[in-house]
TORSE-446341 format. One record per atom (N, C-alpha, C): x, y, z; residue in three letters; residue number from 0. Coordinates in Angstrom, 3 decimals, always signed. Layout:
! residues N
PT          x          y          z     r     k
PT          X          Y          Z   ALA   NUM
...
//
This chain:
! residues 158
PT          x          y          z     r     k
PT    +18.825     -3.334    +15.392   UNK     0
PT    +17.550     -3.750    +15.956   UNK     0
PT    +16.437     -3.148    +15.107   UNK     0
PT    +15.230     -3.863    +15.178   UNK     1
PT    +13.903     -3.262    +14.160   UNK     1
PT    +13.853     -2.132    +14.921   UNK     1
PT    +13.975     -0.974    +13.799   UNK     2
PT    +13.146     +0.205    +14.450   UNK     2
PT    +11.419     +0.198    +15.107   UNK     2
PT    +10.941     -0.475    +15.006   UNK     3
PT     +9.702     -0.468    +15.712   UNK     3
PT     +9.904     -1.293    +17.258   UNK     3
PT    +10.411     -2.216    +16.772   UNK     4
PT    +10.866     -2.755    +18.412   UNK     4
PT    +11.755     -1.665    +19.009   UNK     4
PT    +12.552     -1.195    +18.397   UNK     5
PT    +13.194     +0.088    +19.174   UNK     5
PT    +12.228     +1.087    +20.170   UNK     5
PT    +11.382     +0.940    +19.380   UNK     6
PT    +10.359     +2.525    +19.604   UNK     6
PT     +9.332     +1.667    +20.733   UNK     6
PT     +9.270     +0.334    +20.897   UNK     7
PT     +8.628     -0.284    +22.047   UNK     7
PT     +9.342     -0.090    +23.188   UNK     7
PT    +10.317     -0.379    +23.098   UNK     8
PT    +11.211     -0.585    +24.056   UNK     8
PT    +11.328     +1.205    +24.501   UNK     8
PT    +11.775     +2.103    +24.006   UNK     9
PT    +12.106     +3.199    +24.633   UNK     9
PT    +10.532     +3.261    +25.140   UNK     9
PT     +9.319     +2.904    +25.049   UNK    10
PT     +8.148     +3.450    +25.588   UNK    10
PT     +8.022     +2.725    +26.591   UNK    10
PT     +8.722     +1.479    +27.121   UNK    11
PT     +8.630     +0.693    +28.072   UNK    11
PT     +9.345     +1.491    +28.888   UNK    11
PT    +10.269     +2.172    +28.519   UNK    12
PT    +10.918     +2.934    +29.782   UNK    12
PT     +9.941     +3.885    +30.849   UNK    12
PT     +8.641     +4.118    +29.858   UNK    13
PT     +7.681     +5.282    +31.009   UNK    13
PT     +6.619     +3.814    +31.212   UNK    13
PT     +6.594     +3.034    +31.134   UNK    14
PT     +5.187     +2.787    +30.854   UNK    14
PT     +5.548     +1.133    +31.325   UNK    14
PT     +4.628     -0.194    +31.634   UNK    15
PT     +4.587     -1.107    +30.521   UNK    15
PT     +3.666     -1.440    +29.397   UNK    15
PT     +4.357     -2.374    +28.597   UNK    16
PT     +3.497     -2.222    +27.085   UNK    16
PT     +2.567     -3.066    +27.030   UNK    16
PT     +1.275     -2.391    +26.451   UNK    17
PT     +0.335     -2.885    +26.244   UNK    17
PT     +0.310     -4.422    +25.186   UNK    17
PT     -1.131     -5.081    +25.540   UNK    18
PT     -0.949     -6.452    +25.254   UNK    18
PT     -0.738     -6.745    +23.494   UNK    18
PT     -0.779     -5.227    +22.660   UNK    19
PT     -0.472     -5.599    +21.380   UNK    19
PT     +0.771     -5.000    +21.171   UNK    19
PT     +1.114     -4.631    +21.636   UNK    20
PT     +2.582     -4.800    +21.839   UNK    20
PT     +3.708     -5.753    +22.126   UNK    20
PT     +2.898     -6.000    +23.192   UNK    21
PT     +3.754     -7.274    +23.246   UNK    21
PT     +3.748     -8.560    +22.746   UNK    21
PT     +2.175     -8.639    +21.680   UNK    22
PT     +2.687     -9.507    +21.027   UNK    22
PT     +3.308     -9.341    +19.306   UNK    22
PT     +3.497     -7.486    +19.108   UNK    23
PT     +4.391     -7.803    +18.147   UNK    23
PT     +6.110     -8.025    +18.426   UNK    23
PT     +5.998     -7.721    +19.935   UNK    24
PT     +7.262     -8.381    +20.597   UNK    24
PT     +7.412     -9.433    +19.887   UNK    24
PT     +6.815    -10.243    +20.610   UNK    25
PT     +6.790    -12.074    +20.385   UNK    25
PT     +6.962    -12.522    +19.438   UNK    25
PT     +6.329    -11.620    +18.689   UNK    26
PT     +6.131    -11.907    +17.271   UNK    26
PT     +7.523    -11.908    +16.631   UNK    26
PT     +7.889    -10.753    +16.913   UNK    27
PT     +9.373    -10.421    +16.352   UNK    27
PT    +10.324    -11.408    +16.692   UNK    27
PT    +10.472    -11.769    +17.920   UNK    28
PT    +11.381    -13.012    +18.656   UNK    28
PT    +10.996    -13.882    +18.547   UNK    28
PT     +9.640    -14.170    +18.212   UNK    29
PT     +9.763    -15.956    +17.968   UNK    29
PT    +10.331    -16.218    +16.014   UNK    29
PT     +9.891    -15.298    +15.545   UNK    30
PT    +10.722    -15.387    +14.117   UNK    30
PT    +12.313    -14.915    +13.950   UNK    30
PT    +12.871    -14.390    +15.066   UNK    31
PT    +14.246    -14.181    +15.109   UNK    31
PT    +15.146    -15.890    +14.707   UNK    31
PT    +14.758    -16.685    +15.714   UNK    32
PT    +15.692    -17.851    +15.130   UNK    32
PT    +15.313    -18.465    +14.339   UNK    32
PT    +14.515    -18.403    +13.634   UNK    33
PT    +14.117    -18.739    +11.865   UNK    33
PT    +15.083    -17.389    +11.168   UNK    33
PT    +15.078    -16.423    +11.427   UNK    34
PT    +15.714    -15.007    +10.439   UNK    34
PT    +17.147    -15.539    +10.649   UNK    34
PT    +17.776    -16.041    +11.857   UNK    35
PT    +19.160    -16.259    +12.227   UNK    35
PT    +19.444    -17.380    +11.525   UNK    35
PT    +18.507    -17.887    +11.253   UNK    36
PT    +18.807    -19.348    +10.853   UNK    36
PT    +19.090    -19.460     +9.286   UNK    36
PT    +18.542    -18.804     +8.789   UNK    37
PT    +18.102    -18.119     +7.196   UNK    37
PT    +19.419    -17.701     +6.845   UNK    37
PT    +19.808    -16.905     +7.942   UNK    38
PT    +21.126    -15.556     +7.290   UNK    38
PT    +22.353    -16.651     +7.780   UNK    38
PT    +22.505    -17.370     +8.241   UNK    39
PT    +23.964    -18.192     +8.252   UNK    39
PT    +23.695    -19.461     +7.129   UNK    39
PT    +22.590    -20.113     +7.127   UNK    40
PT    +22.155    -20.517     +5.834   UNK    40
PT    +22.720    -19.885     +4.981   UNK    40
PT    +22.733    -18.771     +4.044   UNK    41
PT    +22.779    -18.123     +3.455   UNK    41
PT    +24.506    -17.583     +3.184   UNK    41
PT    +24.797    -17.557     +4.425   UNK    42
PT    +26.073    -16.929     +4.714   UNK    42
PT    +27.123    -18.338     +4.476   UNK    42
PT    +26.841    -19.399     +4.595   UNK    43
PT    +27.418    -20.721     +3.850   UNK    43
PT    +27.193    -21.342     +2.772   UNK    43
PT    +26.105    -20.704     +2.424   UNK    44
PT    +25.895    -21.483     +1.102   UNK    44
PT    +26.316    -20.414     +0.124   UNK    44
PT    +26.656    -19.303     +0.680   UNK    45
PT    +27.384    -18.285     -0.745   UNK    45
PT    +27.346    -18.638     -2.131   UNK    45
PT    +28.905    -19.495     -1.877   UNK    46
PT    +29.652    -19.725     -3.143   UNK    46
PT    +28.743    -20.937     -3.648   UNK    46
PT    +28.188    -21.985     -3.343   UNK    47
PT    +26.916    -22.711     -3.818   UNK    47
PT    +26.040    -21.938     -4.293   UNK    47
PT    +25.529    -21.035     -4.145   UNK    48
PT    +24.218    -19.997     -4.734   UNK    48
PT    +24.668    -19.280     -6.011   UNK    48
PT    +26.075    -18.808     -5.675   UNK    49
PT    +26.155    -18.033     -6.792   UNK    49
PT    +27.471    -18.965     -8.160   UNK    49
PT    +28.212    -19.616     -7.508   UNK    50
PT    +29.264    -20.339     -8.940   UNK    50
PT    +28.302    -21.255     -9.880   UNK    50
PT    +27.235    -21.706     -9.749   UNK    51
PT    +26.370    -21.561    -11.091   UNK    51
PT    +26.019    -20.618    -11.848   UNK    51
PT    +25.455    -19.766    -10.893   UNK    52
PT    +25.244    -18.492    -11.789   UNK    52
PT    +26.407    -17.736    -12.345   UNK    52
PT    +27.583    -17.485    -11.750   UNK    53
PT    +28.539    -17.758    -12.540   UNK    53
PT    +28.760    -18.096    -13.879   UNK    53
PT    +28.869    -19.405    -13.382   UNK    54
PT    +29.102    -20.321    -14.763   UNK    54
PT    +28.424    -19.807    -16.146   UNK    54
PT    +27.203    -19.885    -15.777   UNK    55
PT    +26.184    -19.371    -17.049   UNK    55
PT    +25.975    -18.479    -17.447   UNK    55
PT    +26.757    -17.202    -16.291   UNK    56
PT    +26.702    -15.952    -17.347   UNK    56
PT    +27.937    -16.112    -18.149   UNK    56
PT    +29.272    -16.966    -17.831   UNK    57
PT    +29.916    -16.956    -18.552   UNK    57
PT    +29.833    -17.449    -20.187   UNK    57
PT    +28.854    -18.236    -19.915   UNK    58
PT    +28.335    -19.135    -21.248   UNK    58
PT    +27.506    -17.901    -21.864   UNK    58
PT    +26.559    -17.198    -21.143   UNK    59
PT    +25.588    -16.437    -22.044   UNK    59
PT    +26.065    -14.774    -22.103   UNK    59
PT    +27.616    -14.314    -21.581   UNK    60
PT    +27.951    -12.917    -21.775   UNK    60
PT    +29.437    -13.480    -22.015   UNK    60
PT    +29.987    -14.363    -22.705   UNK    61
PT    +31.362    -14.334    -22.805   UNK    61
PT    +32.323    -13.093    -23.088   UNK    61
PT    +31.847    -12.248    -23.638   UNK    62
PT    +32.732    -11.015    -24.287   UNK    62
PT    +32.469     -9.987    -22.856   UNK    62
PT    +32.102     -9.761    -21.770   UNK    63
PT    +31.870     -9.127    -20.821   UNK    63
PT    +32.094     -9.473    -19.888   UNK    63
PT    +33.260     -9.984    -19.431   UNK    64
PT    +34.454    -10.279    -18.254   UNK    64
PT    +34.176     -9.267    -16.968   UNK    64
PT    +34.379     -7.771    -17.749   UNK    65
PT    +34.476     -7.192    -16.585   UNK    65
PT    +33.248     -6.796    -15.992   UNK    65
PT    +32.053     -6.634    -17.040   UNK    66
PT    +30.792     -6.435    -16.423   UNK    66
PT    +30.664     -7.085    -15.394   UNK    66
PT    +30.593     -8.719    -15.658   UNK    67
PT    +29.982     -9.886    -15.341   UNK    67
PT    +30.990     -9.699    -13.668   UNK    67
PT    +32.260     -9.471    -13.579   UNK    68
PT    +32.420     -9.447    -12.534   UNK    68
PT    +32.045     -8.154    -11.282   UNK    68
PT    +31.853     -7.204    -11.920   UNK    69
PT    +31.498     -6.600    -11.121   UNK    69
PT    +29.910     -6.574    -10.836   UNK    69
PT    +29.074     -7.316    -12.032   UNK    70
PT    +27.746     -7.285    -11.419   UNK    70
PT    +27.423     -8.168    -10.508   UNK    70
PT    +28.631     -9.477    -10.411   UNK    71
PT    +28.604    -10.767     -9.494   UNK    71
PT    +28.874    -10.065     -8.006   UNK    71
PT    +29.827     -8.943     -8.201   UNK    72
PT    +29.849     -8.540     -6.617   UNK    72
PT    +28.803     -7.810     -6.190   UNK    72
PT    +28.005     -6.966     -7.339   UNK    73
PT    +27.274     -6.394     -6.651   UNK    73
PT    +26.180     -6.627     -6.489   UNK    73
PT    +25.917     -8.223     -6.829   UNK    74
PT    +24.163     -9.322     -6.618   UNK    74
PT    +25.133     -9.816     -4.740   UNK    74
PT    +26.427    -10.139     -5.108   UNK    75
PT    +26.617    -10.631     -3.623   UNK    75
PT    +26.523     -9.112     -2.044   UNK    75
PT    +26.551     -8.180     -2.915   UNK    76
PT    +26.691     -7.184     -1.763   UNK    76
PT    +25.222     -7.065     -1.449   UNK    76
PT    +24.183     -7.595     -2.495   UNK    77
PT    +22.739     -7.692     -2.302   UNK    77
PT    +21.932     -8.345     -1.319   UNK    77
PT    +22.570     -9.545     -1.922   UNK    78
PT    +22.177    -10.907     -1.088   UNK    78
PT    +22.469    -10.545     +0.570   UNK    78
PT    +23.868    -10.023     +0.712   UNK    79
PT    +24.021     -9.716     +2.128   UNK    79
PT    +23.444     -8.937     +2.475   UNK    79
PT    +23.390     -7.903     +2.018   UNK    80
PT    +22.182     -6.659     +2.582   UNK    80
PT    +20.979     -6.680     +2.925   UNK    80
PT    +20.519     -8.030     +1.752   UNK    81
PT    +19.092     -8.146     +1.741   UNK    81
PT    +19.186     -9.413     +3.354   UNK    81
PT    +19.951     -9.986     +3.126   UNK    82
PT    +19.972    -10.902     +4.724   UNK    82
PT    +20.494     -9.916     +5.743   UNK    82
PT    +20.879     -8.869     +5.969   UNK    83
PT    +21.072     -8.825     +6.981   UNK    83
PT    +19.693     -7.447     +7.310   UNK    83
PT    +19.335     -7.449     +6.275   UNK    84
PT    +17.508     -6.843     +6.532   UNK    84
PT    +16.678     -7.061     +6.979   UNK    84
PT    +16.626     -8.972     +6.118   UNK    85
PT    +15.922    -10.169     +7.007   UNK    85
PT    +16.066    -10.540     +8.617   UNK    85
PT    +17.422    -10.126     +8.515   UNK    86
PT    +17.574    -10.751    +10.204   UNK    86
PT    +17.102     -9.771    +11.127   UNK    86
PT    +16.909     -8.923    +10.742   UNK    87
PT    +16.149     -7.278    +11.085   UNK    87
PT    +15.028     -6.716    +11.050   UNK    87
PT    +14.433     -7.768    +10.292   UNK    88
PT    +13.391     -7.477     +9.626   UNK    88
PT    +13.221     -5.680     +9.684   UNK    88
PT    +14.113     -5.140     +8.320   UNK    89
PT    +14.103     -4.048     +8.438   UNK    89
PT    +14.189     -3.563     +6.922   UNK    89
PT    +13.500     -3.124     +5.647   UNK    90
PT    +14.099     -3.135     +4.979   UNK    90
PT    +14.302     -1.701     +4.421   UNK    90
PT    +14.099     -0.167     +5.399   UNK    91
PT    +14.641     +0.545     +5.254   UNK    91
PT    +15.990     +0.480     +5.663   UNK    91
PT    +16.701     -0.307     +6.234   UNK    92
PT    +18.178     -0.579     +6.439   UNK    92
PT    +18.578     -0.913     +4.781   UNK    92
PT    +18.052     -1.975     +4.059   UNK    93
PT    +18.586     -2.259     +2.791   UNK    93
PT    +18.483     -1.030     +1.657   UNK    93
PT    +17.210     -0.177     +2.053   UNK    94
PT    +17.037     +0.740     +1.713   UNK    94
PT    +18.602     +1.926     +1.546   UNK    94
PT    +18.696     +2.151     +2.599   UNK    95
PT    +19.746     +3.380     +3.197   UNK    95
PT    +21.340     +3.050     +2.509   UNK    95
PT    +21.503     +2.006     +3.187   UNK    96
PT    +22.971     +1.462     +3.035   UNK    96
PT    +23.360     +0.905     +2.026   UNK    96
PT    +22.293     +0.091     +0.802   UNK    97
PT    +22.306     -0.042     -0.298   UNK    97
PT    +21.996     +0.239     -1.873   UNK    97
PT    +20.787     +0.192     -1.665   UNK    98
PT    +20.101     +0.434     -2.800   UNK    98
PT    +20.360     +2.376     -3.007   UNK    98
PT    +20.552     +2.887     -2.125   UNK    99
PT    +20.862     +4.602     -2.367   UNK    99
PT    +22.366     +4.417     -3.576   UNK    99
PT    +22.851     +3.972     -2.892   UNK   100
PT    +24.037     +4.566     -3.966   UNK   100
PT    +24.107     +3.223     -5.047   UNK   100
PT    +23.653     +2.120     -4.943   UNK   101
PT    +23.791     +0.609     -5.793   UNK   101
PT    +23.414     +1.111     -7.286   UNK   101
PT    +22.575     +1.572     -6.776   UNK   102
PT    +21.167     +2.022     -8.129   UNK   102
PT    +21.930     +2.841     -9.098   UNK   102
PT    +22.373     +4.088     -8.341   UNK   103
PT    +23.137     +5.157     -9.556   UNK   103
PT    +24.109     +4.059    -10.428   UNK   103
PT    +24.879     +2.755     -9.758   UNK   104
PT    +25.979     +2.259    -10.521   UNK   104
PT    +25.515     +1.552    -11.196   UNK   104
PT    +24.210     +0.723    -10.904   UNK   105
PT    +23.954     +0.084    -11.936   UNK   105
PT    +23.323     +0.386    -12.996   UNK   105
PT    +22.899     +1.877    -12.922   UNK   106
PT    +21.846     +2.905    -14.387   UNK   106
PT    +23.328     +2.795    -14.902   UNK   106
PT    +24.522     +3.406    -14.761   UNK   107
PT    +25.932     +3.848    -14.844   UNK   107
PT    +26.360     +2.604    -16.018   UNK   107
PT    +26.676     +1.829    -15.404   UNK   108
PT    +26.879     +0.816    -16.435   UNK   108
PT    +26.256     -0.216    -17.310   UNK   108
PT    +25.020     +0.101    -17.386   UNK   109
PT    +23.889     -0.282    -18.613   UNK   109
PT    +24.235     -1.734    -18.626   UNK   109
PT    +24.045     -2.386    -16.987   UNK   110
PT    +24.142     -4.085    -17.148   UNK   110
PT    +22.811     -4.823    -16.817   UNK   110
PT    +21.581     -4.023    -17.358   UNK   111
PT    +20.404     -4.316    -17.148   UNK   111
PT    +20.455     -5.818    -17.171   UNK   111
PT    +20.641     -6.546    -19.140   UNK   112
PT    +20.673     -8.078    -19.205   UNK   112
PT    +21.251     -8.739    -18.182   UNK   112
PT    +22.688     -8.289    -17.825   UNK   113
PT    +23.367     -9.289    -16.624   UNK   113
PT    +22.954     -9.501    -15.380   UNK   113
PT    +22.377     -7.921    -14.844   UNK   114
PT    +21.547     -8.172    -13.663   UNK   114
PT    +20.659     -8.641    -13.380   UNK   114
PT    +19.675     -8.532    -15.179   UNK   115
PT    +18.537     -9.524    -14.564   UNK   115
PT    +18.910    -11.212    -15.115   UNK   115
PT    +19.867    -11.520    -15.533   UNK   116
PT    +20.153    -12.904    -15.459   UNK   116
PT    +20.577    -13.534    -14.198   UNK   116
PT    +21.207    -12.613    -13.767   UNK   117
PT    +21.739    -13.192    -11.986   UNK   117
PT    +20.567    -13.104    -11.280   UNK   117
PT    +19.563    -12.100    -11.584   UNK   118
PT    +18.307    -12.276    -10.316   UNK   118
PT    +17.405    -13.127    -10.618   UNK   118
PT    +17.568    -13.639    -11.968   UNK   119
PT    +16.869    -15.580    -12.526   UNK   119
PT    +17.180    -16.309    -11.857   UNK   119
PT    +18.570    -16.118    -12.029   UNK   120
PT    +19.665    -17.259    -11.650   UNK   120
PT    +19.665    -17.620     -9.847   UNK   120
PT    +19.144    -16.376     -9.361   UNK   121
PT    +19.202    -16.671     -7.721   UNK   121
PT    +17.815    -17.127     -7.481   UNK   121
PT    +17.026    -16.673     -8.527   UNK   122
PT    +15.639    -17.556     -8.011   UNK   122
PT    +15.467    -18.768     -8.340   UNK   122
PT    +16.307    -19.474     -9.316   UNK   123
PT    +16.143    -21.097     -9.657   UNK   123
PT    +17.015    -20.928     -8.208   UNK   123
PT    +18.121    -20.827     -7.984   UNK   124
PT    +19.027    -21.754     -6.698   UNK   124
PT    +18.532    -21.459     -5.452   UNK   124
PT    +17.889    -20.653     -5.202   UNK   125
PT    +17.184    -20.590     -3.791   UNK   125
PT    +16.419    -21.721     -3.260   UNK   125
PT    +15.706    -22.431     -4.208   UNK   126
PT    +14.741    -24.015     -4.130   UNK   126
PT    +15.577    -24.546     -3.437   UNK   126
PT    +16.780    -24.575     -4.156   UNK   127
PT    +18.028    -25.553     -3.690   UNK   127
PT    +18.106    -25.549     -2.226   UNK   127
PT    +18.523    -23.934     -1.854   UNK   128
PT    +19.180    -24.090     -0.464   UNK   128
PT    +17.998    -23.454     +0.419   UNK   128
PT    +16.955    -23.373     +0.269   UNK   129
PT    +16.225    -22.598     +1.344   UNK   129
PT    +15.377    -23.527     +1.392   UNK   129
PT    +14.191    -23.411     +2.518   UNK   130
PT    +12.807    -24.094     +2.540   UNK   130
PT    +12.264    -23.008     +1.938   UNK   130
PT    +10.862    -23.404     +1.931   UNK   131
PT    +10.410    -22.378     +1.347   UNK   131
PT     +9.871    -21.063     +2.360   UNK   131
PT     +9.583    -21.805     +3.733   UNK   132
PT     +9.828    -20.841     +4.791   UNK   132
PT    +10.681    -19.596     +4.858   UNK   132
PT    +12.152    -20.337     +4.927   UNK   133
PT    +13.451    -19.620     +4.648   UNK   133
PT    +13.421    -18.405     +3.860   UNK   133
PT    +12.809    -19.203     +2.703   UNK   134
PT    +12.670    -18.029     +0.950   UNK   134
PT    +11.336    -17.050     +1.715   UNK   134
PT    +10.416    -17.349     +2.394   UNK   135
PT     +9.276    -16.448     +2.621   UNK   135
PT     +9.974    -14.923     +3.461   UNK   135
PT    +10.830    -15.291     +4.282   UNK   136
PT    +11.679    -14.835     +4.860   UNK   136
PT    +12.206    -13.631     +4.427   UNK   136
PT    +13.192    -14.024     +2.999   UNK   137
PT    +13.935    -13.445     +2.395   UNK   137
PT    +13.562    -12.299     +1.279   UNK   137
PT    +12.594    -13.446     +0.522   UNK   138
PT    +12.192    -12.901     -0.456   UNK   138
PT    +11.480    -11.037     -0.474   UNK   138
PT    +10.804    -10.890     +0.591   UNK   139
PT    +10.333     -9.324     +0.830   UNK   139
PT    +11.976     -8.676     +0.177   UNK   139
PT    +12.960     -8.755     +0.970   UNK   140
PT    +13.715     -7.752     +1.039   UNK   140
PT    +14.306     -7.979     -0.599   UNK   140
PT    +14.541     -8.714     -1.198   UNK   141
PT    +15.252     -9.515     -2.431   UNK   141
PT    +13.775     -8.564     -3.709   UNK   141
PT    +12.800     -8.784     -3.157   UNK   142
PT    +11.917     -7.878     -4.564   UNK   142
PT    +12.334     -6.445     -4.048   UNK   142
PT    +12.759     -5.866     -2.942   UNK   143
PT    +12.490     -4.567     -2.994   UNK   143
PT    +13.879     -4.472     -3.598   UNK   143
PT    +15.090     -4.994     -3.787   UNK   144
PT    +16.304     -4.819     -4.496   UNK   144
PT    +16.004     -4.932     -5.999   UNK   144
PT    +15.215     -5.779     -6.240   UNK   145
PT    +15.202     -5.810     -7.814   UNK   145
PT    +14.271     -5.052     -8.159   UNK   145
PT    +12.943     -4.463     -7.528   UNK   146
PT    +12.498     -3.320     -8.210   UNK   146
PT    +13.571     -1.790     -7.882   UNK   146
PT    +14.163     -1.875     -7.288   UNK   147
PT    +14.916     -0.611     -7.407   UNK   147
PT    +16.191     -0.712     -8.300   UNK   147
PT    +16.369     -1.986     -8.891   UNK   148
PT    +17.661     -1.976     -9.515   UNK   148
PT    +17.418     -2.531    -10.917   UNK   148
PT    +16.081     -2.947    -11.101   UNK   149
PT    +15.920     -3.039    -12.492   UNK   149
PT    +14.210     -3.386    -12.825   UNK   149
PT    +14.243     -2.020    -12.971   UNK   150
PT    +12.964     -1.781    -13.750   UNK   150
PT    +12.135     -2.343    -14.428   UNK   150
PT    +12.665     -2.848    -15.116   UNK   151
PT    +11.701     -4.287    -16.180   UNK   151
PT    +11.610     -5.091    -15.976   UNK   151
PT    +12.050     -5.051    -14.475   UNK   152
PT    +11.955     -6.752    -14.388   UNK   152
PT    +10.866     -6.558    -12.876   UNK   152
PT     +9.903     -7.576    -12.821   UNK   153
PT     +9.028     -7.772    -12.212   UNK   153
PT     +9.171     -9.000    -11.428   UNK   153
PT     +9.465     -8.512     -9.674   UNK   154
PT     +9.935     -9.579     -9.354   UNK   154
PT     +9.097    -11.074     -9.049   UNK   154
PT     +9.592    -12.050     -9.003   UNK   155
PT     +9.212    -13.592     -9.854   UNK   155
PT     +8.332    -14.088     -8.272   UNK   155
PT     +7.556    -14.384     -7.760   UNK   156
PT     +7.328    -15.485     -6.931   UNK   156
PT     +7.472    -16.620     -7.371   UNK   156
PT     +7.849    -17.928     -6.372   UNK   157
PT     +8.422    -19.384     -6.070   UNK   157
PT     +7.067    -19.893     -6.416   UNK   157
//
């Protein structure tokens, strides 16, 4: 649950909440089934989002098999993190559980080029499968992954 809605809710226990409160309630729940809607979106279109990108790092890193696969898992452990942030709207959660330890592995194996070809590569295919609503959604949590995971790269708006 959003930690700030958390911190409403335990104050509702002494109290009830005042009228700006409750409408960042509202606020929060009326964008929940757009966030739900986003993250199973997302959660089906997987292998559509990413076997292009795939493809083309294979064309543009052929000699780097094993990089390329382990940087493919770790844009997909992204993508999920970063959706299940969205659905949370939380992105010290993506913070904590990801990007803390992601970061040391990816300084570790000096796959700057590959990572930032996959975080190209997810911003052409997002057009594809999102509205742009969807992407408004997402996108917060998706720049705070790529400024913590690669430095030079400045993340892109749609």
């Amino acid at each position: 649950m959003n930690v700030n809605l958390q911190s409403l809710l335990y104050d509702a226990d002494e109290r009830y909440l005042k009228s700006g409160e409750i409408d960042t309630f509202k606020s929060y729940t009326t964008s929940l089934s757009q966030r739900l809607e986003t993250y199973e979106l997302l959660r089906d279109k997987e292998i559509a989002i990413f076997q292009p990108i795939a493809n083309g790092l294979l064309a543009s890193f052929p000699d780097q098999q094993p990089d390329l696969e382990r940087c493919l898992k770790n844009w997909l452990a992204v993508l999920r993190y970063c959706a299940t942030s969205m659905l949370q709207n939380n992105p010290e959660f993506l913070e904590r559980r990801l990007l803390e330890w992601l970061t040391d592995i990816v300084r570790v194996h000096q796959t700057q080029a590959i990572d930032s070809a996959i975080y190209k590569g997810l911003q052409k295919q997002f057009p594809q499968i999102l509205s742009d609503k969807q992407y408004s959604l997402l996108q917060p949590f998706l720049a705070q992954a790529a400024a913590r995971l690669m430095t030079d790269l400045a993340p892109s708006s749609r």
